[in-house]
Each structure stands twice: as structure tokens, then as C-alpha cells.
C-alpha positions in Angstrom: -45.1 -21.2 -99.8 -46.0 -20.5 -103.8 -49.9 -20.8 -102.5 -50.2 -17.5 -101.0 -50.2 -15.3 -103.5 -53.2 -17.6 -105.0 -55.2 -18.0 -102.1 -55.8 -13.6 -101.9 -57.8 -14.2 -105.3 -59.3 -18.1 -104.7 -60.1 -17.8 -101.4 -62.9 -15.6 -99.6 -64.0 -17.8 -97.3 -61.1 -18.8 -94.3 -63.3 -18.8 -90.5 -61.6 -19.9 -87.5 -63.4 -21.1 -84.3 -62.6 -23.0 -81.1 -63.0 -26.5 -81.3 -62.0 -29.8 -78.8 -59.5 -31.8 -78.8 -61.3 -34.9 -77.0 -60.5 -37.1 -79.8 -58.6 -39.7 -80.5 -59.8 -41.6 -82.8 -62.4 -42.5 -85.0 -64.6 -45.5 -85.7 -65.2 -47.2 -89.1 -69.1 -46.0 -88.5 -68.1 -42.4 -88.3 -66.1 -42.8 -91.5 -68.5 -44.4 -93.4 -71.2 -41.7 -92.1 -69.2 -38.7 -93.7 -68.5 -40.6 -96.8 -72.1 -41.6 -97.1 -73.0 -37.5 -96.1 -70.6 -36.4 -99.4 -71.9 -39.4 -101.7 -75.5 -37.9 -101.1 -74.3 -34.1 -101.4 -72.6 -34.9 -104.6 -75.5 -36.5 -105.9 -76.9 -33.1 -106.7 -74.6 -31.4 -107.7 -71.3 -30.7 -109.8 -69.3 -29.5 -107.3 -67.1 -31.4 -104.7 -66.4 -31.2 -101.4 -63.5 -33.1 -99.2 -63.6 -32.9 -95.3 -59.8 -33.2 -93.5 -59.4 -33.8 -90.0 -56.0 -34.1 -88.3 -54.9 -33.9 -85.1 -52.7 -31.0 -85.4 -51.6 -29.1 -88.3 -47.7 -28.7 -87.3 -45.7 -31.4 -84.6 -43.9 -27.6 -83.1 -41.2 -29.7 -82.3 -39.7 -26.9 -80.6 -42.1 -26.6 -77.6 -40.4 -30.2 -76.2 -36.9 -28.2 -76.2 -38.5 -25.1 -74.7 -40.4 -26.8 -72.0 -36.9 -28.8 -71.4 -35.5 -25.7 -71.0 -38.2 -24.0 -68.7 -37.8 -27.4 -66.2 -34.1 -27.0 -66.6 -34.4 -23.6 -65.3 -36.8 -24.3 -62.2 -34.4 -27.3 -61.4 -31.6 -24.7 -60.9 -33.7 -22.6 -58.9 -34.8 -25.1 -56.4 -31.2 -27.0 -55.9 -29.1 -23.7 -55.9 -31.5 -21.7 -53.3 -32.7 -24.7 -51.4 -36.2 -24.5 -52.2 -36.0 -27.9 -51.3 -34.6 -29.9 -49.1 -33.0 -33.0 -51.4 -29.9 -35.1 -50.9 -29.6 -35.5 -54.3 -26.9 -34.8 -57.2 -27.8 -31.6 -58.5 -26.9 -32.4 -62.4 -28.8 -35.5 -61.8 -31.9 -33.7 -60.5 -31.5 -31.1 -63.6 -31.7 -34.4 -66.0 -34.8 -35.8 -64.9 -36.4 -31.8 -64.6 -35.3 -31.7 -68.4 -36.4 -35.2 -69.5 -40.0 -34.1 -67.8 -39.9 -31.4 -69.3 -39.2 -32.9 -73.0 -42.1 -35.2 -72.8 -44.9 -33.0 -71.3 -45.7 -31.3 -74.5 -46.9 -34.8 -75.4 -49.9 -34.0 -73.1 -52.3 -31.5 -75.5 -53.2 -28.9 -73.5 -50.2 -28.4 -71.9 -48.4 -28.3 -75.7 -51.0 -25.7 -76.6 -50.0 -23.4 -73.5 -46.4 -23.2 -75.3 -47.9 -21.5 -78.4 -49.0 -18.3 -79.7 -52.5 -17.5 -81.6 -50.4 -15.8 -84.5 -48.0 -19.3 -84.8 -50.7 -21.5 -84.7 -53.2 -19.3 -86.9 -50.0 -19.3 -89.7 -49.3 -23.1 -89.0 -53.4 -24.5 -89.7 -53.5 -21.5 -92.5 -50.6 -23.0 -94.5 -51.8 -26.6 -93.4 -55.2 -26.1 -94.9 -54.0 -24.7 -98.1 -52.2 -27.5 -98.7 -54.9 -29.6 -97.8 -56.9 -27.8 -100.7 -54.5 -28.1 -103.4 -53.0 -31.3 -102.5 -56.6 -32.8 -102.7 -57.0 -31.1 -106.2 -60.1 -29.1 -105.3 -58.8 -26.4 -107.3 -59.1 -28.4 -110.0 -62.5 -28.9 -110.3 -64.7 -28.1 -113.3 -66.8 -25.2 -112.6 -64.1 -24.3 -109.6 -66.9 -25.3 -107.1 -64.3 -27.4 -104.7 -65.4 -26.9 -101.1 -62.9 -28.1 -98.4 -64.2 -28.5 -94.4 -60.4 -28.6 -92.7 -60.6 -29.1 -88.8 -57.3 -29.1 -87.2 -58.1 -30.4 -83.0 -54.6 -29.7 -81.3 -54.8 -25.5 -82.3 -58.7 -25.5 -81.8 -59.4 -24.2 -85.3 -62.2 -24.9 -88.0 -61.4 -23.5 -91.5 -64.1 -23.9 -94.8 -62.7 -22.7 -97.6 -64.7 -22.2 -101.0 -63.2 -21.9 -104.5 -63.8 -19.1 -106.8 -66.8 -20.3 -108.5 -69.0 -21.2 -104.8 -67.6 -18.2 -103.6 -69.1 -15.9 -106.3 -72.7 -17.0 -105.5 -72.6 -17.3 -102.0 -72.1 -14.8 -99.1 -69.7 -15.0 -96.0 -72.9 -14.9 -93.6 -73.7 -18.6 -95.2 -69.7 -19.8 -94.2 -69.8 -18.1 -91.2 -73.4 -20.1 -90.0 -71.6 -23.1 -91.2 -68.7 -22.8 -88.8 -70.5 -22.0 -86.1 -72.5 -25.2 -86.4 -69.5 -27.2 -86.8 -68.2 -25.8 -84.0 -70.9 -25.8 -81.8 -71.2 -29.8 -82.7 -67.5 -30.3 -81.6 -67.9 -28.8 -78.1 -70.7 -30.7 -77.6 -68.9 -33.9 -78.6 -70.8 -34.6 -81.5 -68.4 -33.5 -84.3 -69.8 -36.4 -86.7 -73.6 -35.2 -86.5 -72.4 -31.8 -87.1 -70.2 -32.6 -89.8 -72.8 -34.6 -91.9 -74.9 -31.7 -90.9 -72.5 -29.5 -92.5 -71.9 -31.2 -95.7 -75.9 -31.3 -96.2 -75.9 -27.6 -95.8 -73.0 -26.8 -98.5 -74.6 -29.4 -101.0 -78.0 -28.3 -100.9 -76.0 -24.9 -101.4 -74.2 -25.7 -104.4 -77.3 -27.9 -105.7 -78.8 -24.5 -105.3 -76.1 -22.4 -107.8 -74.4 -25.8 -109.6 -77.2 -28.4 -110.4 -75.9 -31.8 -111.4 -75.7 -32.1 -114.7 -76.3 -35.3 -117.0 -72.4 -35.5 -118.0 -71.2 -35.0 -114.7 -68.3 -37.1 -113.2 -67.1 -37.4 -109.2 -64.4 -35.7 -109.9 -62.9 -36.4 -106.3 -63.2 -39.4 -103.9 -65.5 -39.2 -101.1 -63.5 -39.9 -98.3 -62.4 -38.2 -95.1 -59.1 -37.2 -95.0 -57.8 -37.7 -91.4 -54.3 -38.5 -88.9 -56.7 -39.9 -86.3 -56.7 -43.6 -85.6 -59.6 -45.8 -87.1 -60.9 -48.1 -84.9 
């Protein structure tokens, strides 16, 4: 992907932390709650900031054909030595071990068992810079575009600052920032600790970008998100 070689000079700030992956969806209330958390950020300040939250960052399509695969394997075993005692076809007993197998990864945690840190560290990477470019935060003015990604199925949390945040402010304040977020999310209170977190980045750029008297929303204030709104 062309945004690699971009994101070693743009980016400074890319954190990963455990997270849940509880939800399923979101309420209209919640929504409105981290639109109404930016609206108020943005107020004071020039720069942006766009929060995404999806229920995975990659559908691994592959696990369903490698669990297949794994119950093909342990259908075999138990039908050629007798593991157990079953009257049954054999091929037919290998079908329905592989169509159990296909549709397990379905299930979350059991999808999550199938992958490696390094895959799904690559998969949310690439998934949150395109996130950031393909919501134009590196477009902004002043190059103060902040972007909160949270991606539930790998159990990662990335902010990412552009060049002109990232020049004022140190990792520690990033690092505190995921932390809270993630802390929030374990505890089952992701929407409190996102609105928390969005306070915390605008009174941050307040702090190095005032608003100024021409200044324009450059970006809409909504959550980006795969999840269900109820």
C-alpha cells in the first residue's frame, strides 16, 4: 500500500492496547454523544478529530477454510481409529465436521484463536491508515487531524496524530490517552471513555492550535463505525 512510506514521516503516534469485543451495536444516544463530544472539542480549536470504530479491521476469510480443515482432520481421526463408536457413513460424518468447522469462526473468540499478533497488528495497521486518509485528515490546514481508530475483533486501539499535533505534543500524552480508552472498554464503558478522550485531545490542541476567527469544520463530526445502530 502507497501509505507506508508516508506514514514513517506523518505518523509518531500508533499505540495498541487490548480492548473488548462485547459489542454489537450501538444506540442512536451513543452516536449522538460522540458527535456532540467532537462538536464541543472543535469549538476550540482548528484542528479535527474523527473517531472510527468497526468490528474488525480484515473478514480473514481464510480462518473458515482452516478451521474446515482442522475439523476435517479430527473427523478422520475419530472414524479411522474408532475413537468413537458411530454407525455412521464416514464421508458423511467428515461433511458435517467440515461444515462446523466453516462456520465456527463466526463466533469471535474462537476466530481470534486462528490468528497471529503479527497478522492482525499488519491487518488494523493498514486498516487505520486508511481510515486516516480516506477521511482526509491529512488534509487539514495546520496538519492537526487526529484520528481515534478502535478495531473490537483484534482487541486493538490506535490514535494517530498528524505532523503538526505531533510536533507539540509528546508520546507520554498518546500513550495516557490509550490507556484511558482502553481501560473504559474493559469496563464496558467505551462511550464515557471515548467522550473522555476526545475532551482530552481538544483541550490539547486548544492548548497548541486556538480557534481562530476564519476557521471552518473542515471535517464532519461523526463516528465512523460497521456496528449496527439501534
Amino acid at each position: 500500500m502507497a501509505h507506508g512510506a508516508e506514514a514513517a514521516a506523518v505518523f509518531q503516534a500508533v499505540v495498541h492496547r487490548g480492548v473488548g469485543d462485547y459489542m454489537q451495536s450501538l444506540s442512536k444516544k451513543d452516536t449522538e454523544a460522540i458527535k456532540e463530544a467532537i462538536r464541543n472539542a472543535e469549538l476550540k480549536t482548528s484542528g479535527e478529530v474523527v473517531t472510527v470504530l468497526l468490528s474488525k479491521s480484515d473478514q480473514y476469510v481464510y480462518t473458515h477454510y482452516l478451521s474446515a480443515l482442522i475439523f476435517t482432520l479430527i473427523s478422520v481421526a475419530i472414524t479411522n481409529y474408532n475413537l468413537i463408536d458411530l454407525e455412521i457413513n464416514h464421508l458423511f460424518i467428515s461433511c458435517i465436521f467440515s461444515i462446523i468447522g466453516f462456520l465456527l469462526p463466526l463466533w469471535s473468540p474462537y476466530k481470534r484463536l486462528l490468528l497471529t499478533a503479527n497478522e492482525t497488528n499488519e491487518e488494523v495497521r493498514q486498516r487505520t491508515l486508511e481510515a486516516f486518509f480516506s477521511n482526509n485528515l491529512h488534509q487539514t490546514k495546520d496538519s492537526t487531524g487526529v484520528l481515534i481508530f478502535i478495531s473490537l475483533l483484534e482487541r486493538r486501539i490506535n490514535i494517530i496524530g498528524d505532523k503538526g499535533i505531533n510536533q507539540k505534543v509528546d508520546q507520554n500524552f498518546w500513550d495516557n490517552e490509550v490507556e484511558v480508552l482502553s481501560q473504559s472498554i474493559k469496563s464496558k464503558k467505551i462511550i464515557s471513555g471515548l467522550t473522555k478522550v476526545i475532551v482530552d485531545i481538544g483541550d490539547k490542541l486548544e492548548e497548541h492550535f486556538p480557534i481562530k476567527a476564519d476557521d471552518q469544520n473542515e471535517l464532519k463530526n461523526e463516528l465512523v463505525t460497521d456496528l449496527k445502530i439501534i
